[in-house]
N, C-alpha and C positions, 0 to 999 in steps of 0.2 A: 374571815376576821374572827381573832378569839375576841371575849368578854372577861374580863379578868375583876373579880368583885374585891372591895375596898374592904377593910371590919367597918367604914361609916358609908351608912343609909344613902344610897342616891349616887354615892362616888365612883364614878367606874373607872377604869382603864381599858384601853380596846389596842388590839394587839394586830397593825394590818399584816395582809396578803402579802410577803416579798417576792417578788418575782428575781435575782440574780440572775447574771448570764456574763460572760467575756466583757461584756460593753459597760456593764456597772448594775443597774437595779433599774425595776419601774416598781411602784407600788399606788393605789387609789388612796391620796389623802383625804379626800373625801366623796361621797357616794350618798346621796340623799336614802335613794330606794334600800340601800343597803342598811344605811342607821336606823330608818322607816322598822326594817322590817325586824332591828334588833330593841324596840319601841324607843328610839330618840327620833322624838316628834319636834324636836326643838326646828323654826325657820330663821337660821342667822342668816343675819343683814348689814353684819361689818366683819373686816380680815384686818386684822393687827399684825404687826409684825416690828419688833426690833433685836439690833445688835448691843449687846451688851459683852462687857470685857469679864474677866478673871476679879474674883472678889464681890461682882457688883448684885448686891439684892436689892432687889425691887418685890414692895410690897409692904403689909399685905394691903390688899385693896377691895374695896367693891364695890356698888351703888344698891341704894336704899328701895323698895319700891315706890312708885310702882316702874320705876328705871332700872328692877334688879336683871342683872347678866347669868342667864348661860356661855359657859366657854367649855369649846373644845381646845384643848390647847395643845401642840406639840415642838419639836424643837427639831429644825433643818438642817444646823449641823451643828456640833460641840455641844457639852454636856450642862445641863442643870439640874437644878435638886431644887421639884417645883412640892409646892403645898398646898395644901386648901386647911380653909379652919371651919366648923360645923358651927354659922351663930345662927340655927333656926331656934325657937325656941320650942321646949317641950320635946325638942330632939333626944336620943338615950344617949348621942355622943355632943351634945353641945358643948362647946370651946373645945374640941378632940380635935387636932389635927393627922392629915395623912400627907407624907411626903414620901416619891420617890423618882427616883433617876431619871431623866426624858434623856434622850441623844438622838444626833442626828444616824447616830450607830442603831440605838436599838427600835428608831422609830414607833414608839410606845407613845400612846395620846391618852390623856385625861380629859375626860367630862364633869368638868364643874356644875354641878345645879345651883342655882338662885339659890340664895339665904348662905352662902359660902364665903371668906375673904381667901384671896388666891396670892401669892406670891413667890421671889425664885430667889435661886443665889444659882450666878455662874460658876462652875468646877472648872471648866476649860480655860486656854487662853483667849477665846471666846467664844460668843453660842448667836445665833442666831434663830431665833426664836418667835412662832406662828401662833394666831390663837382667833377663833374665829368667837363673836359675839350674838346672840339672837334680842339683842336689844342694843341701840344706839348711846354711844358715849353721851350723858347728862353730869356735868360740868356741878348744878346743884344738888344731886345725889349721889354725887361720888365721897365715898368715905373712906377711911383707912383707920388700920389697929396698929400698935407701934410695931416692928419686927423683933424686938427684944424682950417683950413683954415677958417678964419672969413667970407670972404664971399659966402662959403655956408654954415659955419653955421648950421654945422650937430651935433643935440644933439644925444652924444652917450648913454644916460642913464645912463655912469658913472661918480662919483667927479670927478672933478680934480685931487684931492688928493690922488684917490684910484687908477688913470689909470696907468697900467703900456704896457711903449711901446716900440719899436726895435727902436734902434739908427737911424737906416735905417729908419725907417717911421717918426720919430720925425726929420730928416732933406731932407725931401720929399721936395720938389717945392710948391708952392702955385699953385691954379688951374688957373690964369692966365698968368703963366711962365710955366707949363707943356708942354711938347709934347701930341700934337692933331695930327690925321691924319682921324679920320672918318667923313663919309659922314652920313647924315641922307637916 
């Protein structure tokens, strides 16, 4: 497994083992002793998983502590253009977003750290899309930043025209009216 580093603190990308052959591919999505030994000590305790269409962003999202999420996240088939946004404070990239390509082609996974808002926009005419959590969904510290927010200013690769998005995320907060509670 490569480790492929982010320019923000903490964000990785991990690049697995493909094995091809005639029959199609195997590869390990996940491997404790393996992320163990590349220091993700994170113990997730939930597996997410939905289908989403062409257009559709979901996000950004997170939970507050002390309910904040580590996600591993990757995408089992068709393509997204996933992000995370840095609200630790005192971070050198706070409100810096990094976004790039997941597919079920390049099998590329993102480790989100706690103190991060995460979210996607579908490229494909759909994605189907994994994400594992080391903390339990909490309904009370679950919070969102609007996905339009002009000041960061996250292209999501979709029209305007084409986006389709939850009530809920289209009346999200702005990221400098959001709940913050991380530390860098």
């Amino acid at each position: 497994m490569k480790v492929k580093v982010t320019p923000i603190p903490g964000l990785i990308l991990l690049e697995p083992d493909v094995f091809p052959d005639s029959r199609g591919y195997f590869f390990e999505s996940y491997n404790r002793e393996k992320y163990l030994s590349l220091g993700i000590t994170e113990l997730f305790v939930q597996d997410n998983e939905s289908l989403s269409f062409k257009g559709v962003i979901r996000g950004l999202h997170y939970q507050l502590e002390p309910a904040a999420q580590t996600k591993l996240v990757r995408v089992i088939s068709g393509t997204v253009f996933d992000v995370a946004v840095d609200l630790r404070k005192n971070s050198p990239t706070f409100g810096h977003w990094y976004g790039v390509e997941l597919s079920g082609e390049n099998k590329l996974q993102m480790l989100i750290p706690k103190g991060f808002a995460h979210g996607l926009s579908v490229l494909s005419p759909s994605a189907l899309f994994a994400y594992k959590c080391d903390q339990l969904y909490n309904r009370t510290l679950e919070r969102s930043i609007r996905f339009d927010d002009p000041e960061l200013d996250i292209d999501w690769k979709i029209p305007v025209a084409d986006r389709i998005v939850s009530e809920k995320d289209r009346s999200a907060p702005f990221f400098a009216k959001a709940d913050k509670n991380f530390d860098f």
